[in-house]
Every structure is written in structure tokens, then in C-alpha cells.
N, C-alpha and C positions, 0 to 999 in steps of 0.2 A: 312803452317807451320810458328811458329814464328821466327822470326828474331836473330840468334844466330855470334854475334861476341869478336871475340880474343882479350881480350884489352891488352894494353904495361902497365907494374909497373906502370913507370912514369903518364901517363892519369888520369885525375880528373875524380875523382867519380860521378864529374855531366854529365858529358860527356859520363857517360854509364849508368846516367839515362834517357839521348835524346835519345837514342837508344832502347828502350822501349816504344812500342805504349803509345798515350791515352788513350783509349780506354781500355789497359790492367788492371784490376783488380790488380795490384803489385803496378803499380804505381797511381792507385788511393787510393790503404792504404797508400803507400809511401808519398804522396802528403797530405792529412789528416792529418799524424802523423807530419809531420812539422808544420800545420798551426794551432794542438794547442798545440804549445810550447807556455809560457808563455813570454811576452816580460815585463820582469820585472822592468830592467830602463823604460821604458813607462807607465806601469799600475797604477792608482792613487790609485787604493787599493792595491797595493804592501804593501803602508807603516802603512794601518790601520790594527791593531792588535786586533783579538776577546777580548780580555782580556779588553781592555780600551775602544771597544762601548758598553760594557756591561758593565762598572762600568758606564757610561755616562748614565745609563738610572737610576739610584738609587739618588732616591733625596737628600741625603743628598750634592752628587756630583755637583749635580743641583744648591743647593741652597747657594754650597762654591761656584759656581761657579760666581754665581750672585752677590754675594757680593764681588769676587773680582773685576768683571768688575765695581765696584763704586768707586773703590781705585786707585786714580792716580798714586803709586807707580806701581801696579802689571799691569795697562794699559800701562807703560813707557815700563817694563821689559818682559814684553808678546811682545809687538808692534816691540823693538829689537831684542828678540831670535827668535824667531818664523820663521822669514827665514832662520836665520842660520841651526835651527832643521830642517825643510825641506829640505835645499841643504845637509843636512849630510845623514839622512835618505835615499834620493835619490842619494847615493852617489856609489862607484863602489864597495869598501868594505863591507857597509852596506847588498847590494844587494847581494852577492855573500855569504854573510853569513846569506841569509833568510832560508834559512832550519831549520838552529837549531833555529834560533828565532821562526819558524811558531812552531817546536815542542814544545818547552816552551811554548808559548802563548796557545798551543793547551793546555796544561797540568794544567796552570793557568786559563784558561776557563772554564776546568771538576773542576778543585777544588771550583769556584765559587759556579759554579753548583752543588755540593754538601753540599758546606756553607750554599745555601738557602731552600736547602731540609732541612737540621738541624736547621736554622735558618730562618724560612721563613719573618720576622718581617725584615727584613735587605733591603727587596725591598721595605718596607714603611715608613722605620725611616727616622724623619727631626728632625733637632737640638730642636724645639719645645719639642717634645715627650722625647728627650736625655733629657733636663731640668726639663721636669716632672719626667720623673723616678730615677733624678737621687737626686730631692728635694723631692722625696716620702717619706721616714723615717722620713725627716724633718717636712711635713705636717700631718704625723699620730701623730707624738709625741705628734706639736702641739696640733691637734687635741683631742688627748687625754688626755692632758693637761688641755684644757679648760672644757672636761666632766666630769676631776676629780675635778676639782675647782668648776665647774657648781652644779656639786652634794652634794659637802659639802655645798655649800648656803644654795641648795634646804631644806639637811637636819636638818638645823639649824636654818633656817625659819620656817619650819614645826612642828619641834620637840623643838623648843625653844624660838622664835619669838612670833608666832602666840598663842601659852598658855598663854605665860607672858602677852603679850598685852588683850588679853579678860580677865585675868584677873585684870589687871588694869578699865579695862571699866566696870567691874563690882562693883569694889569698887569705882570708879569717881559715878556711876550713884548712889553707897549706899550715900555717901556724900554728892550728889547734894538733894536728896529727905529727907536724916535727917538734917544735918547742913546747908554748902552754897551752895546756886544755881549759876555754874561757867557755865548753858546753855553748858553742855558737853565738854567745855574744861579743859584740865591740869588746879589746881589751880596753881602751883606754875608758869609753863613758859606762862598759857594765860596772865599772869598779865602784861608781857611785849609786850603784843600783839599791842598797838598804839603806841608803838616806832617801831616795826618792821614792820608795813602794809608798812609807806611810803619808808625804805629804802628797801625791798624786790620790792616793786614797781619799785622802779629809777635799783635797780641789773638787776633786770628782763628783762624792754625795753633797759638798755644798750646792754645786755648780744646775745638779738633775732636782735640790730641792726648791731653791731660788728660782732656776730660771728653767722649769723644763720642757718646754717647747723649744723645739732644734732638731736639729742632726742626732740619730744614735751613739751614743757613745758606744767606742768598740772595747774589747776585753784587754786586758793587759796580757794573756797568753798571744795576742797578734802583732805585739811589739817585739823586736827584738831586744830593746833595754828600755829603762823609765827613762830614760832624756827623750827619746823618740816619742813615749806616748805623751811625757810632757808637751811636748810639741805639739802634738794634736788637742790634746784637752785646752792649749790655751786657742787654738783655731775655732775648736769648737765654741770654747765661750764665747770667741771674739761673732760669731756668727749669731749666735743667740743673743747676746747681747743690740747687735746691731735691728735685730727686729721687733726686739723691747722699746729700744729707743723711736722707730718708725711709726711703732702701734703709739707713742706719747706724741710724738712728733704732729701726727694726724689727730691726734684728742685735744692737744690743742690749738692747732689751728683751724678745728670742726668747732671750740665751743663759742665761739661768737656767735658762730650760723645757727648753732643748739638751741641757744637762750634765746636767738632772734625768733626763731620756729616757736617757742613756749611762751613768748610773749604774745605773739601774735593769737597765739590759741586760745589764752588768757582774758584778751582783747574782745576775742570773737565770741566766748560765753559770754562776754557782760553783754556784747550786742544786742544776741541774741534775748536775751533779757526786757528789753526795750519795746513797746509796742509797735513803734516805729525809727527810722536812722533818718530823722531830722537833727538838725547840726546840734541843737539844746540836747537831746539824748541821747547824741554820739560822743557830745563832750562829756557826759556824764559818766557815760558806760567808759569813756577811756582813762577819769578819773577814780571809778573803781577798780581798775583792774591796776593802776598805777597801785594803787593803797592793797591790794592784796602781794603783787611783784616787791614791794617792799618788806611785807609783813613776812614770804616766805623768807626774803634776804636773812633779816633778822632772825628767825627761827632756825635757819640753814647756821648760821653764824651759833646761834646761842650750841646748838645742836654737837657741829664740830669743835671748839673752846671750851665748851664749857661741861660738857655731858659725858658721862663714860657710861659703860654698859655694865648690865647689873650681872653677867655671869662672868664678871674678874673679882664680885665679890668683896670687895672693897669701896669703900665711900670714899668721894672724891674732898680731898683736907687742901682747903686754898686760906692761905694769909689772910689775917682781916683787913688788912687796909684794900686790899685785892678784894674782898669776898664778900664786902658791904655794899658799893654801888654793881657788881654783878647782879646781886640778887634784888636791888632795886630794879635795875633792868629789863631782870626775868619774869617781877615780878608784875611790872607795868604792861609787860607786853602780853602776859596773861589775861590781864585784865582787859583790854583793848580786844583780844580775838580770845573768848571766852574756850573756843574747840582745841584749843593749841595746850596740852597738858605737858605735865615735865617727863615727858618718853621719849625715848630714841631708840627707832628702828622697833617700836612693840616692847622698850624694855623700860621698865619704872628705873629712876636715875634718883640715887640718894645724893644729898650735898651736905655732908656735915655745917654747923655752924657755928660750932661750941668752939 
């Protein structure tokens, strides 16, 4: 028979579960159901919530993420909160109020989960794709912009161009065989055709040395006179030119964002530098990296004004009243960044002084 005793009010409850075999079936559910209680101040996934490892898996999340880890601000301010969010998370209030959190999160989880049934495109957007679709109107408009433009050439060419011109080349060729023989050019613009060979000549090799990225230039045997191919060569330039201007256009409206990137990099070695990104060595590392950002300024500066390169072979002769606080200049800032010699671009640079 099993074991049946009288306990007193007062007696702990564990104290009448020693009195219950091993061996007994009671207390081996008894014994179970405590051991999976959840030890929630212990568990490290206490604090991760379905809600946030499932936005972590959406690139866009990924790809903010990555860019902030390049930003020395957001490495300062991540590096300081980040234990704080931890110890509070892990905290006895926080813990004791995981219920209704885990219900929320539950509920914000299903809604995701519904978002992407609606929206399935949501587990592949990256800022990429955002920028395309969101300059799409702008590229159609373009787009059809230039079909509509395309088309009235085409049709003015076709239907007005091309008539006029054959017949012109039909009365050129009446003229050349009754009256004068012009050898198939215009009488009136071939006449100026030996003034124009040599300066359509000199336009042309300027034109392919300066600027020669463009359009082909075509032979002068496809023109029928040099007014004509003048006409093109100024077309051409005007096209090449326009792409020159667009390639400046975009360099400098990129070098803001240039030097922002190379500061920030600048920034991030000194960090990294640091044993830790408490605020005392974050200040520190951002006041070195200031004092190097300067030192190149100055260098870049001494470099362009003042420096010429040694295979033109000639020493650079500057006025002394010009040539004495220079070389004080050059020579202070030598002295302050010892690495920094008087070379440009790998070329030893003479400065006369006499």
C-alpha cells in the first residue's frame, strides 16, 4: 500500500512531495512540469521577438543595415545603446511583462505574414528596384519623348528632305551637261570649296584630338562640298561637346557625396583604432581624423599651386616676395607630418630659391 500521511497547515508543500515515492507516476509528472518552466531571466531568446528576425531577413533591412555600419555616427550610437537595450530588456519588468509582448509580437508576425501573401514583392525589394520604379514615369516619358521627336525627323526627312534634295541633283546634273560643268557640286557653295578644305581640315584634327569620344567623323569624299561637311563637323562637335559637359556636370555634383564617402572612411580607421567607441574615444578618433582631413587639404593645395612635375624639366622660379612665406608654409607642414615629402604624383619637385 502506498504511503499515506497527515500533514500540519503550517508544513511546506515540498516536504509532502518527499513523502511520495520515486518511483511514483505523480511525481514524475510533478517533477516534468517544473523542469519546463521557462527560466526567462536566463533564456537569450527571451528577448528576440518573431516580429524583428523576420524583418531581418528583407533586404531592404539588410541593405539599411549595411550602410549604417559605414557611418561613424550610427557605429558611436549603436556601440553606446546597445548594452543599455540589453540590460533593460533583460530587466525584471521587462521579463515579467513578456506575455503580452510575446502576444503582440505574435499578432505583428501574422500581419507580416499576410502583407507578403498580398504583397509578395516585399521579400525582394532593395533600394535599387525602389529607384527604378519610382523614376519609371520619368524614363517612359523620356522615353517617349524622344520617339516623338525621332519620328517627326524621320517624317521630314522622308517626306521633305529626301524629294527636295533629288531634286535639286537633278537640275545640278541638267546644268552640269547644258551650261557649267561644277563635277557635281553646288555651283554657288562648291565655289568656296578651297577656302574651306584647309580650315574644315585643322577643325577636324583639333576636334578628334581634344575631344574624341563621339560620333565617327565621316570622310570629306561623302560630302558633296565643304559647307556641307562644315555643317556636320560643327554637329559633331556640338554632340561631343555636350557629353563632356554632362561627364563635369555629374563630377561635380558627385564630389560632395565623394569627400562625404572619404571622410567618413577616414573616420572609421581612426575608430577602428580605439579599443573601445565610448564617447572619450570616439571624440578622440574624430578629432584625429579631422587633423589628417586637414593635413591632406593642405598637401592637395601645396601639391596643385605650388608643385610642377620634374619631366617638364624646368624648376619652378616664383617672386620672392610670393616665394618666402610659401616655402615657410611647405616647410612647417613638413615638419608637422614628417611622411609628407616635396613629391608629386612619385616626382621629386625642385623650387628654385635664388
Amino acid at each position: 500500500m502506498s504511503e499515506i500521511q497527515i500533514l500540519h497547515p503550517t508544513e511546506s508543500v515540498n516536504h509532502a512531495f518527499e513523502t511520495v515515492p520515486q518511483t511514483s507516476p505523480v511525481a514524475e509528472n510533478i517533477s516534468g512540469a517544473v523542469n519546463e518552466v521557462p527560466l526567462v531571466g536566463n533564456s537569450k531568446d527571451a528577448t528576440k521577438l518573431k516580429t524583428v528576425e523576420h524583418v531581418k531577413n528583407y533586404p531592404l533591412y539588410q541593405e539599411t543595415r549595411s550602410f549604417l555600419r559605414k557611418m561613424p555616427m550610427a557605429r558611436v550610437v549603436v556601440a553606446n545603446t546597445k548594452p543599455l537595450v540589453k540590460s533593460v530588456m533583460s530587466s525584471k519588468p521587462v521579463q515579467l511583462a513578456s506575455p503580452v509582448t510575446n502576444f503582440f509580437d505574435t499578432c505583428a508576425n501574422t500581419s507580416l505574414n499576410m502583407t507578403e501573401k498580398v504583397v509578395p514583392s516585399i521579400k525582394t525589394k532593395t533600394y535599387k528596384r525602389l529607384g527604378e520604379e519610382f523614376t519609371y514615369p520619368f524614363r517612359q516619358g523620356k522615353r517617349y519623348t524622344k520617339m516623338a521627336v525621332q519620328g517627326v525627323v524621320d517624317t521630314g526627312n522622308s517626306q521633305v528632305y529626301q524629294p527636295t534634295h533629288a531634286q535639286i541633283v537633278r537640275f545640278r546634273k541638267y546644268y552640269n551637261d547644258k551650261y557649267i560643268n561644277t563635277r557635281g557640286k553646288p555651283l554657288v557653295r562648291g565655289a568656296v570649296d578651297p577656302v574651306l578644305v584647309p580650315i574644315n581640315n585643322t577643325f577636324e584634327g583639333m576636334m578628334v584630338k581634344y575631344l574624341p569620344n563621339g560620333r565617327e567623323v565621316k570622310k570629306a569624299d561623302q560630302f558633296c562640298c565643304e559647307m556641307s561637311r562644315s555643317f556636320d563637323l560643327t554637329l559633331n562637335l556640338a554632340g561631343r561637346a555636350e557629353r563632356i559637359m554632362k561627364q563635369i556636370g555629374l563630377g561635380v555634383a558627385a564630389a560632395p557625396f565623394l569627400y562625404w564617402a572619404h571622410m567618413d572612411k577616414v573616420i572609421n580607421k581612426h575608430l577602428d583604432m580605439k579599443p573601445n567607441l565610448r564617447p572619450g574615444n570616439s571624440m578622440s578618433a574624430v578629432w584625429d581624423a579631422m587633423k589628417e582631413l586637414e593635413m591632406e587639404k593642405w598637401v592637395a593645395t601645396r601639391d596643385f599651386f605650388l608643385l610642377r612635375r620634374k619631366n617638364n624639366n624646368k624648376e619652378t622660379i616664383l617672386p620672392a616676395a610670393v616665394r618666402e612665406p610659401i616655402v615657410e608654409a611647405v616647410q612647417t607642414i613638413d615638419q608637422q607630418n614628417s611622411h609628407h615629402s616635396l613629391r608629386s604624383n612619385g616626382h621629386e619637385i625642385s623650387i628654385n630659391l635664388e
